[in-house]
Residue, then its C-alpha position, 0 to 999 in steps of 0.5 A: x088629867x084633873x088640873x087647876x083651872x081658872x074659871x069666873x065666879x058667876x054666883x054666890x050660893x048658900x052653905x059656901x058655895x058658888x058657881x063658876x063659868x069657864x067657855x059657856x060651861x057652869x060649875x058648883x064649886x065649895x069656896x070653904x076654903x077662901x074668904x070674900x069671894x065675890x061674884x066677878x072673881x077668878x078663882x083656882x078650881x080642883x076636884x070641886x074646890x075653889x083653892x086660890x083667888x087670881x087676877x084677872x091676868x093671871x087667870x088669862x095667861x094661865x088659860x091662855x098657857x094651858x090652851x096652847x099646850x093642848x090641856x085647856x081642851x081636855x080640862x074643859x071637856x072633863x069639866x063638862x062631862x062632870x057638870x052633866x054627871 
């Protein structure tokens, strides 16, 4: 389905770019398009990119949304399906 999903930042790489974890699963993302991410954030996560920073409660009842509509599982097993790709 290709939505925005929350994931944490885990680490800060070279050439703006970061990884995230969601549910065990770890992510390179570009983070070109925000400033001062820092290793702790949540941030918007599409097709890559890193779009928006969000709270910590804001990230957690979007997931908590998405996990009870069904679509956090169906994100997560893409987002893992692209990790190993």
């Amino acid at each position: 389905m290709c939505l925005a999903i929350p994931a944490m930042v885990v680490s800060i790489d070279a050439d703006d770019m970061a990884t995230v974890a969601l549910e065990g699963i770890r992510k390179p993302v570009s983070t070109a398009l925000l400033e001062d991410v820092a290793v702790g954030d949540y941030v918007l996560v599409h097709v890559g990119f890193a779009l928006h920073k969000l709270s910590v409660e804001e990230a957690e009842r979007t997931l908590q949304l998405m996990a009870e509509t069904g679509v956090l599982a169906e994100e997560l097993a893409e987002m893992a399906g692209e990790a190993g790709a």
